[in-house]
Structure formats: C-alpha cells, structure tokens
C-alpha positions as MATLAB code, in Angstrom:
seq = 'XXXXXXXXXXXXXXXXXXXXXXXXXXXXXXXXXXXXXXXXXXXXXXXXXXXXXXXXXXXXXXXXXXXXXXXXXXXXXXXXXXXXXXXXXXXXXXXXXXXXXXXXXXXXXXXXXXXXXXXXXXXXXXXXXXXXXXXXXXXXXXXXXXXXXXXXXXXXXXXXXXXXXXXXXXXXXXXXXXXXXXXXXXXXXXXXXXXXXXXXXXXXXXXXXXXXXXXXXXXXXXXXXXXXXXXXXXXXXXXXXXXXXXXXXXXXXXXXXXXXXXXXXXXXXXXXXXXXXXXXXXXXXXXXXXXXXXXXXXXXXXXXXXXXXXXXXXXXXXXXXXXXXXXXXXXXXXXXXXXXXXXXXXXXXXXXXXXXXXXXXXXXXXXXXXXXXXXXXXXXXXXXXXXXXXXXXXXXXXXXXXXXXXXXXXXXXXXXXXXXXXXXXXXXXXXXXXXXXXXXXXXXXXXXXXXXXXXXXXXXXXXXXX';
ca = [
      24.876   -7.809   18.751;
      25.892   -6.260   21.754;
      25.477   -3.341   23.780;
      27.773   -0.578   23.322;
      29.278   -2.500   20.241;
      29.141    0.752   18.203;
      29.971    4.621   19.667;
      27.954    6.456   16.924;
      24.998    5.044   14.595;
      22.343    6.203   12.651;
      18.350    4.562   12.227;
      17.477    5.481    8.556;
      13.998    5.599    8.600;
      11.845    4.883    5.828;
       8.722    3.323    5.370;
       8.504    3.101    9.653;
       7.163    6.075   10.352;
       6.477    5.931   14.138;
       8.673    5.429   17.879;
       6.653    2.295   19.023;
       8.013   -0.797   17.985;
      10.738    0.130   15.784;
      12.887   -2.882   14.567;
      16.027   -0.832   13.187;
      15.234    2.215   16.090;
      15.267   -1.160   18.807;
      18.453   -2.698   17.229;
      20.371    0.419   16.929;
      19.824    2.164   20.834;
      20.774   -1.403   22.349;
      23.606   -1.794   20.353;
      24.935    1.444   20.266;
      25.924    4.556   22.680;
      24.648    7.110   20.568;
      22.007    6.871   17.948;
      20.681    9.456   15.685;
      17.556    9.053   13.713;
      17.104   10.316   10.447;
      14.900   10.304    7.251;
      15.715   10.913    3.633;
      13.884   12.433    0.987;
      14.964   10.399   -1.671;
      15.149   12.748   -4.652;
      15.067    9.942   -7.373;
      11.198    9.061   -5.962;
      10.131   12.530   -5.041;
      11.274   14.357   -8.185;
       8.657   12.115  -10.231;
       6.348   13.194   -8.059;
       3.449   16.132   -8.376;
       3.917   18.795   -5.977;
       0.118   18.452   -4.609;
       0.644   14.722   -4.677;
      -1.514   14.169   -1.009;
       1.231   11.361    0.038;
       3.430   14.313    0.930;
       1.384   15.550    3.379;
       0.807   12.224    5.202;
       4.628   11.747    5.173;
       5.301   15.217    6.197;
       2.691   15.560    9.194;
       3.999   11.720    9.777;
       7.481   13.078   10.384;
       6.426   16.054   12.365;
       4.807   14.121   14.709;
       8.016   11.533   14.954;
      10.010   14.517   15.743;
       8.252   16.191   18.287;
       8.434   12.810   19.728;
      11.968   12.941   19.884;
      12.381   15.820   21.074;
      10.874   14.959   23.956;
      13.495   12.713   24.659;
      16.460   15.198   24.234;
      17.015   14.040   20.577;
      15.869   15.122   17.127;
      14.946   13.725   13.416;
      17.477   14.891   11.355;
      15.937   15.222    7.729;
      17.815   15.443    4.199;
      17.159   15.742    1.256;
      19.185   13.937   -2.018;
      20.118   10.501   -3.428;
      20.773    8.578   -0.244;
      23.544    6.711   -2.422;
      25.476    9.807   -1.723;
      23.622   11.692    1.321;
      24.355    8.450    3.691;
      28.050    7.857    2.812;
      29.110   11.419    3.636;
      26.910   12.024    6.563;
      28.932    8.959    8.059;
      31.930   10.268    7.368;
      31.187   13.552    8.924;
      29.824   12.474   11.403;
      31.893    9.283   11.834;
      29.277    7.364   12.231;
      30.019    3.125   12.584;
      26.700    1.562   11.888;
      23.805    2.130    9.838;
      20.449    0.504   11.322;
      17.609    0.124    8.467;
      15.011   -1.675    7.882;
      14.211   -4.491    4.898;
      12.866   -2.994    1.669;
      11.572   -5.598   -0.987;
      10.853   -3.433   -4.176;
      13.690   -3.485   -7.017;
      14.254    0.470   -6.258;
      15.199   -0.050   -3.146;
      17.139   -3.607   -2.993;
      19.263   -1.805   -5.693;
      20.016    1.610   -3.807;
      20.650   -0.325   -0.605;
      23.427   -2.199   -2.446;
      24.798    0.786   -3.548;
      24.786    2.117    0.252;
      26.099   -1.566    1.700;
      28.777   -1.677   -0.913;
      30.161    2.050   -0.507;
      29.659    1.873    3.330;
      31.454   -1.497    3.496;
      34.342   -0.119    1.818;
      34.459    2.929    4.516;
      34.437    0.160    7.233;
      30.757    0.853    8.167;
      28.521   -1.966    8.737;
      24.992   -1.636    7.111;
      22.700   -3.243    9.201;
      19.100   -4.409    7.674;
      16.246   -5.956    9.617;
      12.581   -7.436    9.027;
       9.948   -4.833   10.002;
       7.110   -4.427    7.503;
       6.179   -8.390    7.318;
       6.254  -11.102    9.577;
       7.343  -13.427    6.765;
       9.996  -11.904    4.631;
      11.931  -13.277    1.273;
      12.108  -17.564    1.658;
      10.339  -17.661    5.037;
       7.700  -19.235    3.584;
       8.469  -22.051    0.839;
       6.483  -24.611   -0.613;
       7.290  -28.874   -0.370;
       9.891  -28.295   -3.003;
      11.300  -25.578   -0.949;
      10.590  -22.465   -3.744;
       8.661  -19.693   -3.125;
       4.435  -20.137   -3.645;
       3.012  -18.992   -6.887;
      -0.407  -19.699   -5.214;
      -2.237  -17.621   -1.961;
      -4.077  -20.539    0.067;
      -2.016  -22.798    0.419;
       0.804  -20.109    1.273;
      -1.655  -18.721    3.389;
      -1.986  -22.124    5.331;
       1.257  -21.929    6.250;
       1.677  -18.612    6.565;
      -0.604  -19.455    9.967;
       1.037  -22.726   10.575;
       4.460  -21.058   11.009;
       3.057  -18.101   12.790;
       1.377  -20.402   15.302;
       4.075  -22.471   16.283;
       6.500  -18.830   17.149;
       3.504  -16.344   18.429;
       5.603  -15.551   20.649;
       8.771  -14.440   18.576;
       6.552  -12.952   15.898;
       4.068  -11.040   17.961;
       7.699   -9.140   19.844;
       7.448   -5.636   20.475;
      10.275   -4.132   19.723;
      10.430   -0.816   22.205;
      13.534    1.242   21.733;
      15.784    2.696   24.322;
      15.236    6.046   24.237;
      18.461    6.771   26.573;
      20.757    5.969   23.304;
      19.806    8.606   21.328;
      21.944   11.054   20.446;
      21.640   14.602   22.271;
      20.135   17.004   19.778;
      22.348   19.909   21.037;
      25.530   18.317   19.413;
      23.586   17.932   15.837;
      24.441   21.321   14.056;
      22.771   19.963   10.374;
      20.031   22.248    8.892;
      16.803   19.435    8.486;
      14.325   20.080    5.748;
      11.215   19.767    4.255;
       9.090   18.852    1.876;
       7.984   21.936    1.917;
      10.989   23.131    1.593;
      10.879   21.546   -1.763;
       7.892   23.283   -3.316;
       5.105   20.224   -2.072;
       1.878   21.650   -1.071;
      -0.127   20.530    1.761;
      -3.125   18.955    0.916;
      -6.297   17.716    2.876;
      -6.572   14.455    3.500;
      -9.301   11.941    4.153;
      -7.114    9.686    6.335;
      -5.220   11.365    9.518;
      -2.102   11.027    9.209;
       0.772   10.105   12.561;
       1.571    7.560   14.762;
      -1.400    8.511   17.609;
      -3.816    8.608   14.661;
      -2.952    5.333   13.242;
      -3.670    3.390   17.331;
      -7.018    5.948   17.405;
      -7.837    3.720   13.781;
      -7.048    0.450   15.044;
      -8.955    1.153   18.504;
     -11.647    2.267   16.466;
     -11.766   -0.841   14.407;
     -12.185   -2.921   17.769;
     -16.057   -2.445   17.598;
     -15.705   -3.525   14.288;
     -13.577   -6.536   13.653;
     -15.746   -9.035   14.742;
     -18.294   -8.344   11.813;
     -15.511   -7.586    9.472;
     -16.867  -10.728    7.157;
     -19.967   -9.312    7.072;
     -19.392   -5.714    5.993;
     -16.576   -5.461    4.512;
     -17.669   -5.844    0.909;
     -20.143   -2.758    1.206;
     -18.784    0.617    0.151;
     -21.087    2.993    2.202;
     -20.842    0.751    5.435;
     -17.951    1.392    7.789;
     -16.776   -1.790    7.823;
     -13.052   -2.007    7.071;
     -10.239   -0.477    9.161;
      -9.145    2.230    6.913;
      -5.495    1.613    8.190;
      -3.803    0.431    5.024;
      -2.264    3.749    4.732;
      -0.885    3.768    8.055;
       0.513    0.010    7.434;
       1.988    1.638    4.039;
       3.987    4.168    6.189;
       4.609    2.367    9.285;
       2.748    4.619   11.465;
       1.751    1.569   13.340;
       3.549   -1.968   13.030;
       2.788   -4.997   11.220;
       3.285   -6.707   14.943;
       0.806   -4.392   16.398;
      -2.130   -5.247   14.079;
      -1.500   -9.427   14.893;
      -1.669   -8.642   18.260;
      -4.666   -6.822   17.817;
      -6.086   -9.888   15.574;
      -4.899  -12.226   18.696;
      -6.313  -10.403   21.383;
      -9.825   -9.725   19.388;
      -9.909  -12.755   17.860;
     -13.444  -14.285   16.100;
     -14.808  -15.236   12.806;
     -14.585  -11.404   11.547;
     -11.144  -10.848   12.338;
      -9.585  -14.313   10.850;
     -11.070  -12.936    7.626;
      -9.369   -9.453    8.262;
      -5.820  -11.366    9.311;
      -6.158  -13.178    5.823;
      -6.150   -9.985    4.448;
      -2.913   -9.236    5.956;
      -1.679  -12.511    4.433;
      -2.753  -11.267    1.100;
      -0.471   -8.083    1.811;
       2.532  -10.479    2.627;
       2.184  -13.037    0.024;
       2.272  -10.028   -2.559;
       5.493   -8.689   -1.114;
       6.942  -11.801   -1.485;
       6.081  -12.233   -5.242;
       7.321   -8.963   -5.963;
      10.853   -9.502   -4.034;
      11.055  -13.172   -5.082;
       9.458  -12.924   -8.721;
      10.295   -9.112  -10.041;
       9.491   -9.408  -13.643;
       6.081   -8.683  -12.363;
       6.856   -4.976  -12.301;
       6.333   -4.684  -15.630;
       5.315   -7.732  -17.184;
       2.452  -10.269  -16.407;
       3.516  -12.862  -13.349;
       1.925  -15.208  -16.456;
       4.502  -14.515  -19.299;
       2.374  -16.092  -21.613;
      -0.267  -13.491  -20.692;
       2.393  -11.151  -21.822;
       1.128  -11.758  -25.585;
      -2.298  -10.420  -25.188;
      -3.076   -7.526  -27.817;
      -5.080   -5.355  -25.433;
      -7.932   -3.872  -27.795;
      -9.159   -0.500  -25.994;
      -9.581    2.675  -26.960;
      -7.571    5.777  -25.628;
     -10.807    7.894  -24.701;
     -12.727    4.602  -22.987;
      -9.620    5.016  -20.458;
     -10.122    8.533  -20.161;
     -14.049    8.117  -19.524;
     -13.021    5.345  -17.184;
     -10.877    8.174  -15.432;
     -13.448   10.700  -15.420;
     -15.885    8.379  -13.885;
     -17.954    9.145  -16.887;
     -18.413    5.183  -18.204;
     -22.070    5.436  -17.887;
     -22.040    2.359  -15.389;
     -23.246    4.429  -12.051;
     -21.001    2.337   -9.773;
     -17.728    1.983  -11.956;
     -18.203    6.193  -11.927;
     -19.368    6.449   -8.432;
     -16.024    4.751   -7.268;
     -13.403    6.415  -10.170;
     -14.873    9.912   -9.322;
     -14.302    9.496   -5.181;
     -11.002    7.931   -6.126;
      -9.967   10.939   -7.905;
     -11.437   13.653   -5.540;
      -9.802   11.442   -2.724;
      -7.088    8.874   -3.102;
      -9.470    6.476   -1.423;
     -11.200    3.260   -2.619;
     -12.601    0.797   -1.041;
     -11.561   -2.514   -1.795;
     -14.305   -4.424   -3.451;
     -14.555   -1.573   -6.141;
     -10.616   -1.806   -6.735;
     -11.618   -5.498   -7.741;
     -14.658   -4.061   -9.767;
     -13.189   -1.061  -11.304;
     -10.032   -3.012  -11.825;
     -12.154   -6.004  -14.096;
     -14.415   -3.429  -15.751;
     -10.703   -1.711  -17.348;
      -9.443   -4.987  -18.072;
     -12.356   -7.311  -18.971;
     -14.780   -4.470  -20.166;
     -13.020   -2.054  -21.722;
      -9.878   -4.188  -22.753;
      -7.561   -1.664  -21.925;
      -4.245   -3.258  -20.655;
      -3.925   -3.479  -16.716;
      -0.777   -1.887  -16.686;
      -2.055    1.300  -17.697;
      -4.533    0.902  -14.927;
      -2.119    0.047  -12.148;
      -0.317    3.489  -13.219;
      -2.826    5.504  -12.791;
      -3.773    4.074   -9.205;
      -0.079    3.968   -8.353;
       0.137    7.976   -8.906;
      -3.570    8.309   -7.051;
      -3.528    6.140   -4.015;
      -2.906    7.235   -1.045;
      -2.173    3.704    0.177;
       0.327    2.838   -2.771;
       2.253   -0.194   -2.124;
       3.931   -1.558   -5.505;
       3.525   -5.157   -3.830;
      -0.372   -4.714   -3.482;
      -1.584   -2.866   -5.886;
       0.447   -4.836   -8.400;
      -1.086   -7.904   -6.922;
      -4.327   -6.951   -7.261;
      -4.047   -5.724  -10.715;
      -2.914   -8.681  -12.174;
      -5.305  -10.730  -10.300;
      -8.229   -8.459  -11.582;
      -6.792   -8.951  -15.029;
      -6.073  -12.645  -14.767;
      -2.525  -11.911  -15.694;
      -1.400  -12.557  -12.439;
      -0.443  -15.059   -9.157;
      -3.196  -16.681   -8.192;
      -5.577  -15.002  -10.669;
      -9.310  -14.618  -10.953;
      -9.737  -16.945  -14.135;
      -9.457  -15.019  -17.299;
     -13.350  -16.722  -18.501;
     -14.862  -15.172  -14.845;
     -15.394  -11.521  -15.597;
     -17.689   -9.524  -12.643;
     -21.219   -7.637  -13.545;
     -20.786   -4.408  -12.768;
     -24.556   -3.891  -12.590;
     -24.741   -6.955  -10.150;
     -21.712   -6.097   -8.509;
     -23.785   -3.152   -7.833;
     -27.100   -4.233   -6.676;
     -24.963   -6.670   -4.788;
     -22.682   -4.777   -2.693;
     -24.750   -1.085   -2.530;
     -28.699   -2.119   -2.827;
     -29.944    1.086   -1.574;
     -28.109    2.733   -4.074;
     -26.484    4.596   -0.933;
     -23.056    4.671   -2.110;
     -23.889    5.524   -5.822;
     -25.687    8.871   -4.670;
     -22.959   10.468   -3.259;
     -20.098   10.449   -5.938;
     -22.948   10.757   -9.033;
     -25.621   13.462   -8.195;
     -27.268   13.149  -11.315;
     -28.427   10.262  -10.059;
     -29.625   10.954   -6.773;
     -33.342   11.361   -7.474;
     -33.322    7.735   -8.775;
     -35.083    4.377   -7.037;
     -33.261    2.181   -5.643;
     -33.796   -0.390   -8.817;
     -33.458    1.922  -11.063;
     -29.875    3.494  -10.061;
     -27.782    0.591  -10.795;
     -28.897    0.771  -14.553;
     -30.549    4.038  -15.529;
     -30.944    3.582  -19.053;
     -33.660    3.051  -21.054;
     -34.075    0.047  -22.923;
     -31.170   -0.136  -25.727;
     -27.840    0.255  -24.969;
     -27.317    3.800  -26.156;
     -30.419    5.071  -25.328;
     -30.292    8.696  -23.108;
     -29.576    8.156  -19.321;
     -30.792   10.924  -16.826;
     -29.534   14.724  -17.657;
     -25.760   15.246  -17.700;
     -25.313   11.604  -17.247;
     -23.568    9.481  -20.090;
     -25.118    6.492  -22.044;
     -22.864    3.367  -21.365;
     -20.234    3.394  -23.633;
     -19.778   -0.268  -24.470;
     -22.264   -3.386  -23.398;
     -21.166   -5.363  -20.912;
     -22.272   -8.936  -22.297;
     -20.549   -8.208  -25.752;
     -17.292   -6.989  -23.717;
     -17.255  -10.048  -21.782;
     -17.198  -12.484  -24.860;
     -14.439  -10.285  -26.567;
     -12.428  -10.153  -22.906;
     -12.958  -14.305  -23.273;
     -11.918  -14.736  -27.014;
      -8.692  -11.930  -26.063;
      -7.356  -14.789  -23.320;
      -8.002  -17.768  -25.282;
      -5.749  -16.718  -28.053;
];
C-alpha cells in the first residue's frame, strides 16, 4: 500500500489498546494523509455487562491514557458509543472517510460484525482494511503434514518455533506509527464518551491498568523470567508476569513480549514463551474449530450427563467446598478477578471431575469474573481441565486437590490469606483440617467437605467411560 493512497482514514481500535507498535495505527499513518483514531463501545458486548464489572475500568483508564497520548501529538481518540455495524458506516460518510484500518479479531462475535462492516463499507466504496496484531500465527499459518489445522499443542507448538525461527526477523517487527498522519484534533467537532458516561462504575483493581504500566510489568518480570520454570506453579510466590491482562487488551504487543523472550532468553523463559504458544494455539482452535463455543471440541464428549448438584456449584462459588485450597483460590477470585494459573487447572478439575458439574457452567462464571477474559483461553483451558477438549488432560487423570495443595503451597502460605479460619493451623494440618471421617466438624465457621474426593474420582471415571 502506498503512501498517501488514501486522504482520510480511520484506525478502529479494539483489543490494541496502546501507541507503540500498532499494526492497523502503522498501516493506516503510512498509507494515508490523515488518520483519525477511534474506539467503539460496542453496545451489543457492553449492555450484557454489570455496571461494576472491573474490565471497565481497565479499558477506560486504558483509553485515557491512549488519549492523552494523542493529544500530545496534536490529535485525539475519538470515542462512540453503539453497534459499530451502524456507528462506522455513518461516521465514514460524514466524515468521508476512504479507509478503515483494523485489526484481526478471531471470535465468532466479531468475524460476524466485521462482515457486516466490510460488506456495508464495500458497497459505499470504502475499503476495510484488517491486519494480524494479537498473534504471530494467525488462522492457517500453522498447518499440520496434511495441511489442516492441529487438533494437538506439541507438535503445533514445534512448529510454531520452527516457523518463527526461520522469519525472527519479520515476526519480531515493530510496527511504530507515524504520528505526523494523524488527523488535527481541532477539525474533529464529535462529542467522545464514556463509559462512564454509560452508568459503569470505577472499580479498584489489582492489576494497573495503561500502556506505561503494562512495559513497568514486563521490566519487572526481567528479574524473573529466568526462574519462571521454577516458580511459576506456586500461588504465593511472585513468579509469573501478571501481564495476561495487558496481552488481553493490547496494552503492550504480542511482538514486544518475543522480543523480550529473545533478548532474555534461558531455560525459564522458553517455558514462559510456550505459554504464549498455548495462548496462540487456542486462538486458532476457536477461529478454525468454533463449535467449541458451546459444545465440547470432542463431540462425543458432548453426551456426558453431568451429575452435580445446583448448591455444590454455589459452594464451589462461595469458596465454601470445605477443600482449603479449592476455597482459598474461588474466594480471591471473587474478591479480585485474579487467579493464578495452576489453581485455574485445579479449581477447574475439582468442578468438573469432583463435583461433576458441567464445565460450561464453569467457564461462564470465569468468563463474567476474569479480568483477563479471553474466549480463546479460557475456553481452552476449560475443556482441557474437563477432558472435553483439544489436547485434553485424559478424562481417567483427575488432580488431588489435597496434594495439589501440599504440592504447590507447603507452608500453607497461600491458604492463610483467602481462608482465615484457618490461619492458626500447622502447616500439615491446613491442607486437610478435618478430623478423621469425611463429615466430621472442620475448624469454627469452616465447612466439612462436601463430597470425598476418592469416591468423586471413580464416578468422574465411570461418567467418561459411558
């Protein structure tokens, strides 16, 4: 494409969240002579939504801070509010705008809404113009010997890094905008708005939210990396980088985190990289295999008869399943957003395999919690929990939560923050505080297990095998 090929454009930004390294922002300023970003807030995803959902805020402060960035360059983020099917068609047209720069989306929402936008833009003469950002390997990138998309992560993974080796280069591009295209602010007389505007509230956060926060993470994570495959299984170490949410946003790029992983490479951070992987290979099951979003990736698995009961959910909610680290992790989630990975895995099994509650009733609940939603991911993980899924943790392997527990928090460290009435406890004793017999009184205020493990995990066995 070249310069000056268009006289007016737009950058719709969506899940990009920052200036640096910008695919669509990039593509749009050297192609065009005026660019003007803006942002949507896509009534048809926001009116589900709680008004003290804590998302908001991290998009909202997010914004502010891409803003105030551009108004330091003369130009402004124009905000809206609406169904973009119909905000983005007449803002081009009154604003005669000749190209719309955007970047790839992979859930079903989204491919389906920008259709809609393509088709009714086409029509007007506008080009609609789409570009990787959020993965280094989108859609078919990656195929197996048959040339179809992997059902399977390792040997995806494998080459995953064999294609990213032989292009670093290409892959590891930083995309820096040029911040002399954008359009004037002064000649922009549109109203932007809020979600505040909308009746959100702002809501504290345990992650900062913004582009300078998200680099202040990563540079954190530097000291870090290199033991990332030792501590990153242990809840009440810091060992993780705490920047999914920031990857979920785009408050810092996809690119930027390789070259972080290339520059600080070592045993910890090709373990953290695979991680990434993970991230990628789940994006591309959802875009390439999207019955997953509501049924199993396994159809057969689709014609399990999930056994649990309503108010075992409800306990496992409340943190109140009388298993000290299954509550320890449900009750931070809740007070949070936040879990760390290992107890997704753990939680995630105990609903599933424990409680035989169907995963999909799970996955909602985390998908209206998280902070870090991603439909890819925490799909992903779900079904691999439940054994439903790509790649699955086989149905007859179902984890201890007890182990799981002296395992991963020994000390008991991580239990005694989220469950006070447990605090006083040994370090033995926390991980099971109950008497001999399964329904014999715990400590004060805290509830006797309400099913036994080893029974569940026969019934979870017999439930598959059927």
């Amino acid at each position: 494409m070249s310069l000056g090929a268009f006289e007016r454009s737009i950058v719709w930004f969506r899940r990009d969240l920052r200036l640096k390294d910008h695919r669509a922002l990039f593509e749009a300023t050297h192609a065009s002579k005026n660019v003007l970003p803006i942002f949507i807030i896509d009534e048809n995803i926001v009116g589900k939504l709680p008004k003290n959902d804590r998302r908001i805020t991290f998009i909202q402060k997010s914004l502010d801070e891409v803003a105030a960035g551009l108004e330091k360059q003369g130009s402004r983020l124009l905000v809206l509010s609406g169904d973009p099917v119909e905000v983005i068609p007449a803002l081009v047209k009154k604003l005669k705008i000749e190209g719309v720069f955007t970047a790839n989306d992979y859930e079903p929402y989204a491919k389906k809404r920008d259709a809609e936008v393509a088709k009714i833009l086409e029509a007007q003469g506008v080009s609609f113009l789409t570009f990787k950002d959020q993965v280094i390997f989108e859609r078919r990138e990656i195929l197996n010997g048959s040339d179809e998309p992997y059902r399977v992560f390792t040997p995806y993974s494998n080459n995953w890094l064999k294609k990213f080796e032989a292009n670093k280069t290409l892959h590891l591009k930083e995309y820096q905008p040029k911040m002399g295209s954008l359009w004037d602010s002064s000649e922009i007389k549109e109203k932007s708005k809020s979600f505040w505007d909308l009746g959100f509230e702002p809501q504290e956060l345990v992650v900062e939210p913004g582009e300078k926060a998200a680099h202040k993470a990563l540079k954190k994570f530097t000291d870090l990396v290199s033991h990332y495959h030792e501590l990153r299984d242990f809840p009440a170490k810091s060992g993780t980088s705490r920047i999914s949410m920031h990857l979920r946003f785009g408050t810092i790029s996809i690119r930027e985190l390789m070259r972080f992983g290339v520059e600080n490479l070592s045993v910890g951070t090709k373990v953290w990289i695979k991680e990434l992987i993970w991230r990628e290979f789940y994006q591309m099951i959802l875009d390439q295999y999207p019955h997953v979003v509501n049924g199993c990736f396994k159809k057969d698995c689709d014609q399990i008869k999930w056994t649990g009961k309503k108010e075992h959910f409800q306990a496992w909610v409340d943190g109140m399943t009388g298993y000290p680290i299954i509550d320890a992790a449900m009750r931070e989630f809740k007070l949070t957003g936040w879990m760390h990975n290992r107890l997704r895995m753990v939680v995630a099994m105990f609903l599933t395999k424990d409680l035989l509650i169907d995963w999909r009733m799970g996955e909602k609940y985390f998908a209206e919690q998280l902070l870090d939603f991603d439909l890819a991911s925490n799909n992903g993980g779900w079904q691999w929990s439940s054994s439903t899924g790509c790649d699955a943790q086989p149905y007859f392997r179902v984890m201890n939560p007890i182990s799981q527990s002296e395992r991963f928090d020994a000390e008991g460290e991580y239990i005694r923050k989220s469950v006070p009435e447990l605090k006083k406890l040994s370090a033995k004793k926390i991980h099971w505080p109950h008497e001999d017999g399964l329904f014999a009184s715990a400590p004060e205020n805290y509830p006797a297990p309400i099913v036994d493990h080893g029974e569940q995990r026969l019934k979870a066995i017999a439930l598959f095998k059927k």
